[in-house]
N, C-alpha and C positions, 0 to 999 in steps of 0.2 A: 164069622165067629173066630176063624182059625186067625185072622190078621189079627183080630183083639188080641186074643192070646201071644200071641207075637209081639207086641208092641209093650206088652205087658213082660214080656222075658228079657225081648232085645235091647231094650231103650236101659234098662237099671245096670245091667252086665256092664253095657259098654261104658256107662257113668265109672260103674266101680273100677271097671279095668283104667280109666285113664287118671282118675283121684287119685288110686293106688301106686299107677307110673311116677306121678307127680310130685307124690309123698317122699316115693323111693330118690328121685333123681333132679329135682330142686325146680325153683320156679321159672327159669328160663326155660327149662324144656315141659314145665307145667304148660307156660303160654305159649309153646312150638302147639302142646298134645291141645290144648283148647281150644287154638286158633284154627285147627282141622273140622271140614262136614261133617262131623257125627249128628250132630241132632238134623241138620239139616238133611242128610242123605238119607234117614230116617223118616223125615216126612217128607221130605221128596218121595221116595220107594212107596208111601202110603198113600199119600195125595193119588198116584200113578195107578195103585191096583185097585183105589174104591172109588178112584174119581174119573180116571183114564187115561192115558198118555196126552192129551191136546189141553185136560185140567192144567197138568203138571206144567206144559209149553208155556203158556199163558203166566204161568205163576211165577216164573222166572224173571223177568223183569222187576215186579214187585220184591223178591226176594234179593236183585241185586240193588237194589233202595237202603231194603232192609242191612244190608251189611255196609252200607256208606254210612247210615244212620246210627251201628254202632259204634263204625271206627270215630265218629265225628264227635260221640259219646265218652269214649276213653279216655280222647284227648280232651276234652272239658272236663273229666273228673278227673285227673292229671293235675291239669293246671288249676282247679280252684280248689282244691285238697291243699295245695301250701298257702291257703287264707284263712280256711274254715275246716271245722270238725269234717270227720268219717262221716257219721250221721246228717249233717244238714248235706254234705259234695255228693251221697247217695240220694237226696231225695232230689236237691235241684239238677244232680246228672239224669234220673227217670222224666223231669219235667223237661228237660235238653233234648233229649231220646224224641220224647210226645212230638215237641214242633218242628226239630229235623227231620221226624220220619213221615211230618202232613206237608211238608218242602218238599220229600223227595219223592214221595208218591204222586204230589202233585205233576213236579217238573216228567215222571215217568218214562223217560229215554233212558237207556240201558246204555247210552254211549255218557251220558250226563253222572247216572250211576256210577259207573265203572272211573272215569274221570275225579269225583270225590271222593270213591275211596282210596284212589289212589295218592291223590294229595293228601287224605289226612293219613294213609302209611307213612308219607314222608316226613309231614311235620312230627308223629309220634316217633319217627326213630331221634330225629332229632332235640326233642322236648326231651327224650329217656334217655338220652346219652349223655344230656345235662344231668340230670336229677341223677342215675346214677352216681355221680361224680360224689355226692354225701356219703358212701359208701355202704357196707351193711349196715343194717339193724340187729336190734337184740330178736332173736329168734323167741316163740310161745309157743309150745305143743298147741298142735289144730285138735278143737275138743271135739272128741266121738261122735258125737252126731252130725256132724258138716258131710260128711261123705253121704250115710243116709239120706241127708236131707238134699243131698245135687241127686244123687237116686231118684228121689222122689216126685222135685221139680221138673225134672229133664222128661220122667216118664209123666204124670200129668200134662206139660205142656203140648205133648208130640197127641195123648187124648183128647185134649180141648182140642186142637188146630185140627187135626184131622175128621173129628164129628161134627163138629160147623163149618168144614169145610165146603158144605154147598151152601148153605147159608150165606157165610162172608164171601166167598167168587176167589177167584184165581187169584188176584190181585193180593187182597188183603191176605188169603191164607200162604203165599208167598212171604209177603214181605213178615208175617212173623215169622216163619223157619229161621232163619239165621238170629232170632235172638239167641243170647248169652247164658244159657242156664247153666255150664260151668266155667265158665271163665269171670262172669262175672263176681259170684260167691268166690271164687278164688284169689281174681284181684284186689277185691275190699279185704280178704280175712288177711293176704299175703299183707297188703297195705297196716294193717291194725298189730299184726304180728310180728314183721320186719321192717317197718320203717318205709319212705319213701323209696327206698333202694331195691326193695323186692318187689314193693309195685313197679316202679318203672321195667324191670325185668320181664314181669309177667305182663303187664300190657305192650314192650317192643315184640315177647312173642308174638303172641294172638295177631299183630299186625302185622308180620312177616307172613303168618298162616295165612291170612287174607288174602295174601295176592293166591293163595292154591285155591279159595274157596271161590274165587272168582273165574278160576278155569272150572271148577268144576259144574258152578251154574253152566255156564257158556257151552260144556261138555253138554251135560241134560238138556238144554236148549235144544241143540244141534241132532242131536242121535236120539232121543227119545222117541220122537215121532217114526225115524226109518228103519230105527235097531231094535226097540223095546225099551222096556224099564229095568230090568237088570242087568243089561250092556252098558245103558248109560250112566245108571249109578254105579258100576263098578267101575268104568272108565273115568268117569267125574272124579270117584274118591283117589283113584291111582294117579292120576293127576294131579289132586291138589296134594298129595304124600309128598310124589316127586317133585315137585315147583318149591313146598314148604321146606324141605330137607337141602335141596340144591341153597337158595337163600339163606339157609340159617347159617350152611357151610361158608355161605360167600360172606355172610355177615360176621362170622367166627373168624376168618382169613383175615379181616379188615381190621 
């Protein structure tokens, strides 16, 4: 009951805290703060105290699928966003999502994972560093309820995943952790409010963050099982801070 309550406090806080960073200090460091394990290290941490340290093991693999599968995601709503409406490039990028992520579950090697998402990092720097080139958009107040409602996602999703978590198996309850539940509210509204210019921004974030969230799996992988569950999720998240921060600088230099 005490973890409910937790997940219930912890999950909306850290929503608010990073919407708010977001708000304050613009969309390239919106998709630095989005690109980082928060929801993930979240049910990571949950998976670990109601399922057990060897659950969590397991589930890593799947969860680095799952983050190939969204970077592979961006960059298709990227590129077919300059054809077709907001509305249709949101529904055929969830339909993109579905068959990359029954691919990569499939292919299931963590060297295979790690491998695409690292490619689509690279094509999305370079797809955004074109589309930036349109320059900004007319900026639209973000309407009241957007923040609430990543609140609310973020914390429902981390309930769902973690009470079916014996149900669905390591596997699957992995490879959902790394969805998008603020990043991607952020890249479509950024998209709708700023023009291609602020998506591109907020989606080269999130993919610079990627490469941290991929130490951080690899971190929980490793120490979980010899250290505990709060060694490795604190070492996980401290790691993907430092990796995404070190990158962003080297990206900012360039």
């Amino acid at each position: 009951m005490t973890a409910f309550y937790l997940k219930l406090l912890v999950t909306p806080l850290l929503m608010l805290s990073i919407s708010l960073a977001a708000k304050r200090w613009g969309t390239h460091i919106a998709g630095l703060l989005s690109g980082l394990p928060v929801t993930s290290a979240l049910v990571m941490l949950f998976l670990s105290l109601e399922q057990g340290p060897e659950f969590t093991a397991l589930a890593v693999p799947g969860a680095l699928a799952g983050v190939a599968a969204v970077q592979a995601t961006y960059l298709f709503y990227f590129r077919v966003t300059q054809r077709v409406s907001t509305l249709f490039g949101c529904m055929a990028a969830l339909a993109f999502y579905g068959a990359v992520a029954v691919c990569m579950s499939w292919a299931g090697a963590l060297t295979v994972s790690i491998a695409t998402t690292l490619c689509m990092i690279a094509l999305i720097i370079k797809a955004t560093a074109k589309g930036s080139e349109t320059g900004p958009g007319r900026y639209v107040p973000t309407p009241a309820w957007i923040i609430p409602m990543r609140m609310l996602t973020a914390t429902l999703l981390l309930l769902v995943i973690t009470a079916s978590a014996r149900w669905l198996g390591p596997v699957v309850s992995g490879f959902l952790a790394p969805i998008p539940v603020i990043a991607w509210p952020l890249a479509v509204f950024a998209h709708v409010q700023g023009g291609r210019h602020e998506l591109a921004a907020i989606v080269r974030g999130n993919a610079i963050g990627a490469v941290g969230v991929i130490g951080f799996y690899l971190a929980v992988k490793m120490l979980v099982l010899p250290w505990g569950v709060y060694p490795a999720v604190a070492v996980g998240v401290l790691l993907a801070v430092v990796v995404t921060a070190w990158l962003a600088r080297l990206a900012k230099g360039r």
